[in-house]
C-alpha positions as CSV (number, residue, x, y, z in Angstrom):
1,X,-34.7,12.7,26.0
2,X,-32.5,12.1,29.7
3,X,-31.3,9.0,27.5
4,X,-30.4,11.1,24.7
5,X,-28.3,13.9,26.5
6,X,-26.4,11.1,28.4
7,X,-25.3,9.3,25.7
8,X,-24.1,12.9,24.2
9,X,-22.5,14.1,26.9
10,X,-20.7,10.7,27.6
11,X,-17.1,10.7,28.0
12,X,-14.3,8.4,26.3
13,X,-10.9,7.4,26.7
14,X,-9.0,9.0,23.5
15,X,-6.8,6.0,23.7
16,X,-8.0,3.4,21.3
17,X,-8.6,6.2,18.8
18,X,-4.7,6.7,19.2
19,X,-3.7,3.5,18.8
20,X,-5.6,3.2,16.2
21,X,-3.7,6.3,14.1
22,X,-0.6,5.0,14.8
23,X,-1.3,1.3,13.3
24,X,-3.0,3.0,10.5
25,X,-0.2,5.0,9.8
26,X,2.1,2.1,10.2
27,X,0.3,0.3,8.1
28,X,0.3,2.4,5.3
29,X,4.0,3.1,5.8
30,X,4.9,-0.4,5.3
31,X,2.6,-0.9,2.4
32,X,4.1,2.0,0.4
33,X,7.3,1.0,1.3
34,X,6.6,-2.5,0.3
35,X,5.5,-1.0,-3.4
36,X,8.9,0.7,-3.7
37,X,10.8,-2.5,-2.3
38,X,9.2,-4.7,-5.4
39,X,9.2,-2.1,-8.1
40,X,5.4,-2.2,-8.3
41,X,5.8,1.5,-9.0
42,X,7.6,0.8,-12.0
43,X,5.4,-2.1,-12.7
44,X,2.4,-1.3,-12.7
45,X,2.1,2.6,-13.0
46,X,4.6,3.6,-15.3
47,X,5.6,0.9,-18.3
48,X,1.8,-0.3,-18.8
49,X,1.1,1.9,-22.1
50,X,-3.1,1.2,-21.5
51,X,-4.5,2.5,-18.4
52,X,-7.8,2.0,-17.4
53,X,-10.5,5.2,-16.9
54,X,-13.1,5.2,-14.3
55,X,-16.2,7.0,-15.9
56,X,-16.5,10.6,-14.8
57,X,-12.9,10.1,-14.7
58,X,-11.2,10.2,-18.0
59,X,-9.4,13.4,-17.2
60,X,-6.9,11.5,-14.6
61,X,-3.4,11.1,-16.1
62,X,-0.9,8.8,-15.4
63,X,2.3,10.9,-14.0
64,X,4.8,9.7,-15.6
65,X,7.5,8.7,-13.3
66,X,6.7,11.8,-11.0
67,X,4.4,8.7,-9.3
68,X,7.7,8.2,-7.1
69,X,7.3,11.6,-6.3
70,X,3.5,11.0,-5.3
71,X,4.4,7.6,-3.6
72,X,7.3,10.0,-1.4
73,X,4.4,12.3,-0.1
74,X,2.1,9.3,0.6
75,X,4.8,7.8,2.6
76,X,5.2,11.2,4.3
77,X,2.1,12.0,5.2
78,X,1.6,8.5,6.6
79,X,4.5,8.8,8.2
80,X,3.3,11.7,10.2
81,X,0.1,10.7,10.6
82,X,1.4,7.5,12.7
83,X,3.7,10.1,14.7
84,X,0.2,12.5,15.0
85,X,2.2,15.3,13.4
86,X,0.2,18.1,12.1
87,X,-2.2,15.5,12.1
88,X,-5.4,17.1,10.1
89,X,-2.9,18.4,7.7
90,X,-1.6,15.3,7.0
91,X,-4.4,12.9,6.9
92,X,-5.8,15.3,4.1
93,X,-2.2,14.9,2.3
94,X,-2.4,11.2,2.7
95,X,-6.0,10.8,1.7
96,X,-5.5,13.4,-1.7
97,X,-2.1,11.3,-2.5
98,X,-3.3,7.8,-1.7
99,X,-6.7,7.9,-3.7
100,X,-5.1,9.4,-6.6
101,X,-2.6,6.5,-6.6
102,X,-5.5,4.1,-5.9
């Protein structure tokens, strides 16, 4: 039990964990961007007339080209999560935008 309430009450440098926001943001940032740069948006969201469903999921429709609009919050919310800005705010963004383009 010592064992137990040691390892719980352990301290850690918040460091890494920061690090690792920022290159997860910066990450994303790029790879958004990178979508916009080669016209995937175009591409491969909004001239394809055949869309696949997920089961459970048939409901989901494509936006039209309001995806650009989805792709700007994405980038957005990325964006501020690599800055930490309003950081639980935007990581909920991000994830909401991002899975619904994925």
């Amino acid at each position: 039990m010592n064992t137990i309430n040691r390892y719980i009450n352990k301290t850690t440098e918040a460091a890494p964990l920061a690090a690792f926001r920022v290159f997860f943001g910066l990450l994303m940032c790029i790879s958004l961007l990178r979508f916009a740069a080669y016209d995937w948006i175009d591409k491969l969201y909004i001239k394809p007339s055949f869309h696949f469903k997920y089961y459970g999921f048939e409901w989901v429709q494509d936006l039209g080209y309001a995806t650009y609009g989805l792709f700007a919050i994405s980038f957005i919310s990325a964006f501020a999560v690599m800055l930490g800005y309003r950081y639980r705010l935007a990581i909920v963004v991000f994830f909401i935008s991002f899975t619904y383009i994925e």
